[in-house]
C-alpha positions in Angstrom: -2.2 9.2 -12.5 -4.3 9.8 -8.9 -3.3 6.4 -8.0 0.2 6.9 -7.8 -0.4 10.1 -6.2 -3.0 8.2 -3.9 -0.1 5.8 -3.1 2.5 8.2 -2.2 0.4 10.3 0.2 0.0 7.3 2.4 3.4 6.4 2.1 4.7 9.7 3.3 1.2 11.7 4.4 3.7 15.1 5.0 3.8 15.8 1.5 0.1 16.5 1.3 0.8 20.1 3.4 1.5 21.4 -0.2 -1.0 20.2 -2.5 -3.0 22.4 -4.8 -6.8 22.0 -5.4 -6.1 19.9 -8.8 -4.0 17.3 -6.2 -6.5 17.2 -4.1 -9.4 16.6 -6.4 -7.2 14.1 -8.0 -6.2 12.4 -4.7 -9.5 12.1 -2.8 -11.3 11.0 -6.1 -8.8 8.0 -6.1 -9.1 7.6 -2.5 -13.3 7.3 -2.7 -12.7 4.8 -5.5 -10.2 2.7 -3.9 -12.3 2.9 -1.0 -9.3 4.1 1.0 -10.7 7.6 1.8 -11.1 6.8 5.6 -7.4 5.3 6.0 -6.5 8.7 3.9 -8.7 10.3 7.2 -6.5 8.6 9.3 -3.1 9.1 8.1 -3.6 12.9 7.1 -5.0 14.0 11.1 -2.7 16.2 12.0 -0.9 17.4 9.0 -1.5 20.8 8.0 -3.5 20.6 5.2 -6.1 22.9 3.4 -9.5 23.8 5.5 -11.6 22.9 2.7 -9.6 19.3 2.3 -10.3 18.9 6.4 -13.7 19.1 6.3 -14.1 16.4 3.3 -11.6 14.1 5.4 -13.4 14.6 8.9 -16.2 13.5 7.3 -14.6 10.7 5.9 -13.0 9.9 9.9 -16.9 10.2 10.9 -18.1 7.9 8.3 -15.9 5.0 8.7 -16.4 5.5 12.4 -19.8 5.0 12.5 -18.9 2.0 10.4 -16.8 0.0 13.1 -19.0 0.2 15.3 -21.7 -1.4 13.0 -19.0 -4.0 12.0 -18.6 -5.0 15.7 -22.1 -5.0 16.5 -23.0 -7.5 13.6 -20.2 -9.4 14.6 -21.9 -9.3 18.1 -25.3 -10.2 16.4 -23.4 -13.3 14.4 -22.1 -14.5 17.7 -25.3 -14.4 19.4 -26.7 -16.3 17.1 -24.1 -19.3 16.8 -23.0 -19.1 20.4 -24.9 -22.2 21.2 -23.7 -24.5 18.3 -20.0 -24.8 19.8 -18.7 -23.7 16.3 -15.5 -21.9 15.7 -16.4 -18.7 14.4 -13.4 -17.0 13.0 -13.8 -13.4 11.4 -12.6 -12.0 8.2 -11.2 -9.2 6.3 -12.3 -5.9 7.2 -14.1 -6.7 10.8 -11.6 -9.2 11.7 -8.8 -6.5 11.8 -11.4 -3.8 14.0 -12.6 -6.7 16.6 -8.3 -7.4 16.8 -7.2 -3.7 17.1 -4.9 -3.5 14.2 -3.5 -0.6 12.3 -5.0 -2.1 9.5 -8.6 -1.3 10.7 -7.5 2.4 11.3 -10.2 4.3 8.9 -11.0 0.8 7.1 -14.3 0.8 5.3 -16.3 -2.3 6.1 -18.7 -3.6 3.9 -20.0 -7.1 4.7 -19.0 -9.3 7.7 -17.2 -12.2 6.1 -16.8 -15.5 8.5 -15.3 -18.8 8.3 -16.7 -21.7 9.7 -15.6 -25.3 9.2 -17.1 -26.8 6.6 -18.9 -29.9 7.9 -20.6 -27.6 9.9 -21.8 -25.0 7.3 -25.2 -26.3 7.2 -26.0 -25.9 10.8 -24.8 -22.3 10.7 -26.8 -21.5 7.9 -29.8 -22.7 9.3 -29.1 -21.2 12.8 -28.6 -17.3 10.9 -31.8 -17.8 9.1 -33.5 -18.6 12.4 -32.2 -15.6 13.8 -33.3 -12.9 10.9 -30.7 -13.4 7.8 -32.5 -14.7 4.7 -31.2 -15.3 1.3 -30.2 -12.7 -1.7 -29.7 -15.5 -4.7 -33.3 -16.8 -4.9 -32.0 -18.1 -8.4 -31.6 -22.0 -8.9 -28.7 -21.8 -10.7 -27.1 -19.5 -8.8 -28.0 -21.3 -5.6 -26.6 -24.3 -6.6 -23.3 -22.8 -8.0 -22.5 -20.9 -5.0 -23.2 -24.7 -2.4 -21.1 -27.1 -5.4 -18.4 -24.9 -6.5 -17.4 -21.6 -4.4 -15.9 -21.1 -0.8 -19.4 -19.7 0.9 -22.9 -19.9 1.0 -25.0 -18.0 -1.0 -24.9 -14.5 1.0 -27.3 -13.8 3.5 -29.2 -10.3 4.3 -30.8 -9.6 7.3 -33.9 -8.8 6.9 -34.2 -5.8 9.9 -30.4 -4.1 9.7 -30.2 -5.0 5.9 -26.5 -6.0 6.5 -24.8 -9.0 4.4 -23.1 -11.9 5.6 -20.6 -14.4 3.9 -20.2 -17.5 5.2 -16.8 -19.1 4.0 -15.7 -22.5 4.8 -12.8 -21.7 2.6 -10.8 -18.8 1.2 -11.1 -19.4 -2.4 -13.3 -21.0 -4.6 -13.4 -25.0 -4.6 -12.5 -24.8 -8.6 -9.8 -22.5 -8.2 -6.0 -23.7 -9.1 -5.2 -23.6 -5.3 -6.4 -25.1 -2.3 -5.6 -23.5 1.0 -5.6 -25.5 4.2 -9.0 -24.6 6.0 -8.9 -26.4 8.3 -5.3 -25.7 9.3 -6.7 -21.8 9.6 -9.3 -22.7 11.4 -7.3 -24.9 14.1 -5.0 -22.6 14.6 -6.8 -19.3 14.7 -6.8 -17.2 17.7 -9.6 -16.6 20.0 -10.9 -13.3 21.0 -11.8 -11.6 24.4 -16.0 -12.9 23.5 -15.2 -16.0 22.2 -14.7 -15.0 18.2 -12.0 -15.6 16.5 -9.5 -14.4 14.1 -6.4 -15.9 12.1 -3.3 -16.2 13.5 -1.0 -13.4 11.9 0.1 -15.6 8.9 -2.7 -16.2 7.8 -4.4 -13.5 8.2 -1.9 -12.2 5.2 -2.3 -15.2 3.2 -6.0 -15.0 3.1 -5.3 -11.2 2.1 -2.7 -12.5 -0.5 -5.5 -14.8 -1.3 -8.2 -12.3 -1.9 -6.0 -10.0 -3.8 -3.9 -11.9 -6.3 -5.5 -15.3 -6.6 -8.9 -14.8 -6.7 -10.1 -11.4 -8.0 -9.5 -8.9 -10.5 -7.8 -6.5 -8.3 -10.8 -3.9 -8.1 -10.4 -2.3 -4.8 -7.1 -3.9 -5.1 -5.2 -0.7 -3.3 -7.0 -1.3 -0.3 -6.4 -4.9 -0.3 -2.9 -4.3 -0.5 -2.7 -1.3 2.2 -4.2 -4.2 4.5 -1.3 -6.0 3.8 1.1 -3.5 4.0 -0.2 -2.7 7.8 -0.2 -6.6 8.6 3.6 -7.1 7.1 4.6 -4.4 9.3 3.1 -4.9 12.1 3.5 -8.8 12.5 6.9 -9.2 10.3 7.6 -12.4 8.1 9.1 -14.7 10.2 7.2 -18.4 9.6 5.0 -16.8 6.9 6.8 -18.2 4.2 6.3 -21.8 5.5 2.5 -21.2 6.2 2.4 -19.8 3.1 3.5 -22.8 1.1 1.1 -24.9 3.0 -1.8 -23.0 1.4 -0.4 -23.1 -1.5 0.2 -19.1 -1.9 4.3 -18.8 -1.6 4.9 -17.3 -4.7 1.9 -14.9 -4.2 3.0 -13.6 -1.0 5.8 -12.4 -2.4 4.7 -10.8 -4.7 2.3 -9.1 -2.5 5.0 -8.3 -0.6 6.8 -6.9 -3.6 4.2 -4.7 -4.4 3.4 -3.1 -1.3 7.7 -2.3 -0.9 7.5 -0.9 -4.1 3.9 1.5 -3.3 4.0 1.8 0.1 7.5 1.4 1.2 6.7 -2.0 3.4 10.1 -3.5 4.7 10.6 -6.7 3.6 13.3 -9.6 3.5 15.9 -8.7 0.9 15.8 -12.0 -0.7 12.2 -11.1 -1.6 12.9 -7.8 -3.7 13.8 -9.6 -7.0 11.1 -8.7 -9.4 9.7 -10.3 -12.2 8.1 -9.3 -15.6 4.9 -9.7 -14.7 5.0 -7.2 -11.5 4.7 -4.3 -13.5 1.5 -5.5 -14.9 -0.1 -6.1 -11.7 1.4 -2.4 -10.8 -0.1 -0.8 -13.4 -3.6 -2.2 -12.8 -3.2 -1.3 -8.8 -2.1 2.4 -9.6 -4.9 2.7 -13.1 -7.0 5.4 -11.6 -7.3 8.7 -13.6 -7.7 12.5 -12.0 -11.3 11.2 -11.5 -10.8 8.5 -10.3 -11.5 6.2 -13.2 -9.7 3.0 -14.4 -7.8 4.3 -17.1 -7.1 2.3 -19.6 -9.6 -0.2 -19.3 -7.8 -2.7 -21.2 -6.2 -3.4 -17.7 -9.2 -3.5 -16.1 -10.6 -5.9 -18.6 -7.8 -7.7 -18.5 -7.5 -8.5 -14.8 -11.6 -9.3 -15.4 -11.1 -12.3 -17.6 -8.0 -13.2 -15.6 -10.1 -13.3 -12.5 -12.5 -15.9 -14.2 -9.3 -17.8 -15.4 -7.9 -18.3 -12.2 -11.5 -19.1 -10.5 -12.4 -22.5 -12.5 -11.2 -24.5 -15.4 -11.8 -23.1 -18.8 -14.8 -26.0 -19.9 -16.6 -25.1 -17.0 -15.5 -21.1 -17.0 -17.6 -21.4 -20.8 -20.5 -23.7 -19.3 -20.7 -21.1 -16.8 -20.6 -18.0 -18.9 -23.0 -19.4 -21.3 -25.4 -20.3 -18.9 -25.4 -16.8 -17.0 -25.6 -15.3 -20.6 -28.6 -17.2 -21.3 -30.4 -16.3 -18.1 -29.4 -12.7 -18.5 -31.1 -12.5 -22.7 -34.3 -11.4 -23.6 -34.9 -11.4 -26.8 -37.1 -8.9 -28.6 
């Protein structure tokens, strides 16, 4: 499977000097999927490797490149537009880890710029971004009003000139889900950047990965997700991350996290943390399902993961309310 193989070239990025064309096909079809070919970029530069493999991965280095300097300059344009508010402004994901300099931005690819803003305040912010270009993507009712009663953002925002997407958090996961992180607590304690943005402080910053990988989605993308953490464990350690991590709730997740990335990526971790339960091999398998082309392979995994997602995200009366009611919106009948 390509995602094994994708796994193992990060782990140890030497053994890629002897790959045939088959491996490579295999490896940077997993690596464009997982959208992990520009931390591949990154941890293949200056290994030996095949000329034609080179070209596909400077490309890649380019790419993602070009792409943090977009991230920061959104992040600029955000700031600019909140700076007179007096709101904390604390960055997410992906452009939080490029704006802090960590080895988990190294060849990240950066989609949308994802914020978190206290939640009393949300309103203001919103209308302060639509004042300054961003307009809204769900013009649906229903959709509208789900995202503002039940999920952990705004509805997302486009701007309308740079056609780049915002999220606005004022949580990590949704308001319905089975777990309520401390918000507030991240907020209060983030730390503040050089321009006045901010970041989580380094425990959090792997719980609200934790968060977004094992509590809230369906693990699509899930390899990256997990790299992040992988770079943040060993970088920043675990020392108090356990405490902070039952304050939000996400203990028993962060070990597991941490379990996962030992056993893909080699991540040192406390010793106490390595005992493994049933159900690790099932996340496993749906982190490493990626065929020679990169597919999910089988897709009862991936549907599996799917429903579980929705599971996790709201209680099961309102998960069949909700399903129904996006079914109904979605039918046209003949």
């Amino acid at each position: 499977m390509s995602g094994a193989l994708l796994a193992a070239t990060l782990r140890d990025p030497a053994q890629a000097t002897g790959y045939d064309a088959p491996t490579w096909n295999a490896l940077i079809a997993a690596a464009r999927a997982e959208q992990l070919i520009g931390t591949l970029a990154h941890r293949l530069d200056g290994q030996g490797i095949s000329e034609a493999a080179q070209r596909i991965l400077t490309d890649a280095r380019a790419s993602t490149d070009q792409g943090r300097i977009l991230a920061l300059w959104e992040a600029e344009a955000c700031r600019r537009a909140l700076v007179t508010l007096n709101v904390p402004v604390v960055l997410l994901k992906g452009t939080a880890y490029v704006a802090a300099d960590m080895s988990a931005g190294q060849g990240r690819m950066i989609g949308d710029l994802d914020i978190l803003v206290p939640r009393d305040r949300i309103e203001t912010v919103e209308h302060a971004l639509i004042e300054a270009g961003w307009e809204w993507v769900k013009p649906d009712p229903y959709d509208d009003a789900y995202y503002r009663q039940w999920m952990h953002e705004l509805p997302p925002l486009i701007h309308r000139e740079r056609d780049r997407m915002i999220d606005v958090h004022h949580t990590i996961l949704p308001l319905t889900a089975q777990i309520t992180p401390d918000a507030d607590a991240m907020i209060r304690d983030s730390v503040t950047l050089a321009n006045g943005l901010r970041v989580l402080n380094p425990q959090d910053m792997i719980c609200h990965a934790v968060a977004h990988l094992l509590a809230d989605g369906d693990l699509a993308g899930g390899m990256r997700n997990l790299w992040d953490i992988h770079c943040m464990l060993s970088g920043f350690g675990t020392q108090g991350l356990e405490e902070r991590a039952r304050l939000h709730g996400l203990h028993r997740h962060v070990r597991r996290a941490a379990r996962l990335a030992n056993a893909l990526y080699g991540t040192a971790i406390p010793q106490d943390w390595r005992t493994r339960d049933s159900v690790d091999a099932l996340f496993k398998k749906r982190l490493l399902a990626r065929d020679g082309w990169g597919q999910v392979r089988p897709k009862w995994v991936e549907h599996g993961f799917f429903i579980r997602s929705h599971w996790l995200r709201m209680p099961p009366a309102m998960l069949a309310r909700h399903l129904w009611t996006k079914w109904r919106k979605g039918h046209r009948p003949n």
